[in-house]
C-alpha positions as CSV (number, residue, x, y, z in Angstrom):
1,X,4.2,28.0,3.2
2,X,3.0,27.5,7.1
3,X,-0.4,26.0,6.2
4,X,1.2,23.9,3.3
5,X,0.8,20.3,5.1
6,X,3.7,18.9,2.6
7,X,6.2,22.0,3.5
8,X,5.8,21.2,6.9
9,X,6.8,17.4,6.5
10,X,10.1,18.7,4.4
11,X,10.6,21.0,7.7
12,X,10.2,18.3,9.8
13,X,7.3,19.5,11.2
14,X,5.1,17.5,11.0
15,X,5.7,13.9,11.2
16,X,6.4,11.4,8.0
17,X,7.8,8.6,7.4
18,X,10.9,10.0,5.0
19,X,12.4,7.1,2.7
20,X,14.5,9.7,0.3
21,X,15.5,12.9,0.7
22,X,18.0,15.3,-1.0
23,X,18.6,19.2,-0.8
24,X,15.7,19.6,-3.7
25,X,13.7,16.9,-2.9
26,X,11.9,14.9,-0.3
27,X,9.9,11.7,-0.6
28,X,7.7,10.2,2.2
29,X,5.0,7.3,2.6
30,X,1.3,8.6,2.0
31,X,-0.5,8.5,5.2
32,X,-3.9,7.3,3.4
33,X,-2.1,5.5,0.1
34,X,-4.2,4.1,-2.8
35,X,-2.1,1.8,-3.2
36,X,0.8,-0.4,-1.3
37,X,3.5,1.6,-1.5
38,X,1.7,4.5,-2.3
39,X,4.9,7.3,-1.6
40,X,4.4,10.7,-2.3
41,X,7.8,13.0,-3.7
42,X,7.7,16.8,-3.5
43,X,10.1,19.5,-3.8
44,X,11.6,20.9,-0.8
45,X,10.3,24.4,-1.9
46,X,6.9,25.5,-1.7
47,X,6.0,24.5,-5.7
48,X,2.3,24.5,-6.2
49,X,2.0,22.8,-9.7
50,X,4.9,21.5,-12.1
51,X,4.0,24.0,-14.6
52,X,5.4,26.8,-12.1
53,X,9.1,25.2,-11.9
54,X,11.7,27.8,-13.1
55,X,15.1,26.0,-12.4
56,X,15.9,22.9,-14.4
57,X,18.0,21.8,-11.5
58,X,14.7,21.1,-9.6
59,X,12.8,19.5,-12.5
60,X,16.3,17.1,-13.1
61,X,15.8,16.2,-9.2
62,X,12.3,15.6,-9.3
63,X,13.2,13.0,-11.9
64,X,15.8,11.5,-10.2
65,X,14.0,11.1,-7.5
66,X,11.0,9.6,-9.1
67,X,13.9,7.2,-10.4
68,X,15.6,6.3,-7.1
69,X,12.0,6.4,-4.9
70,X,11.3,3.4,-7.4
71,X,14.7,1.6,-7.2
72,X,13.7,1.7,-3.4
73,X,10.1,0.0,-3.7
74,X,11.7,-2.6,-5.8
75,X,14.6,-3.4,-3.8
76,X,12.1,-3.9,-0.6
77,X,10.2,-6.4,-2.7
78,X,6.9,-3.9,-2.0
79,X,6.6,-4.1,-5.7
80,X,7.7,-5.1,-9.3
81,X,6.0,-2.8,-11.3
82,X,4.7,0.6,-10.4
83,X,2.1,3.6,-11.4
84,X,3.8,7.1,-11.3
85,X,0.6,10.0,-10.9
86,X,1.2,13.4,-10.7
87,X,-1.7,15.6,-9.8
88,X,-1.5,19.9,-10.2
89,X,-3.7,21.5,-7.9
90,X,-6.6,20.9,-5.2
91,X,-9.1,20.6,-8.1
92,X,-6.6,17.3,-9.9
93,X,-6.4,14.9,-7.0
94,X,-7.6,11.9,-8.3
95,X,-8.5,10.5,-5.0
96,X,-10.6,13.4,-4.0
97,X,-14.5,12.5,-3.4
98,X,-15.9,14.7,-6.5
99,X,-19.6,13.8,-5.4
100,X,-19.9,17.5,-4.1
């Protein structure tokens, strides 16, 4: 998707700073994080909400992923314990202003 901000980081076209990455799966710091360590993981293809995942291949990397991404915050001592959010769509952001 070419207006898909996160399909343009796992291109490498737009700039992120990557700390995992596999052929399924690519993980990156958030650039406004909620939290320290705040890392965001996506699939490498365009996957709008988890619901919409066909292959368990990409659903077992997703997990793994969420598994080594917190092996890594651990091992740089950013953090002991650890909040895992998943959010499906524009409308399920949790950090979006809902004022409007």
């Amino acid at each position: 998707m070419e207006k898909c901000v996160f399909c343009q980081i796992v291109n490498k076209n737009k700039p992120a700073y990557i700390i995992y990455q596999n052929k399924d799966v690519t993980a990156f710091l958030d650039i406004n994080p909620a939290a320290k360590g705040h890392v965001l993981v996506c699939p490498n293809n365009h996957i709008e909400k988890l619901n919409e995942i066909q292959h368990p291949s990409i659903s077992n990397a997703l997990m793994e992923s969420l598994i080594n991404v917190s092996n890594l915050l651990i091992q740089s001592g950013l953090c002991n314990d650890y909040s895992i959010v998943q959010a499906n769509g524009d409308s399920a952001c949790i950090w979006q202003n809902k004022s409007t």
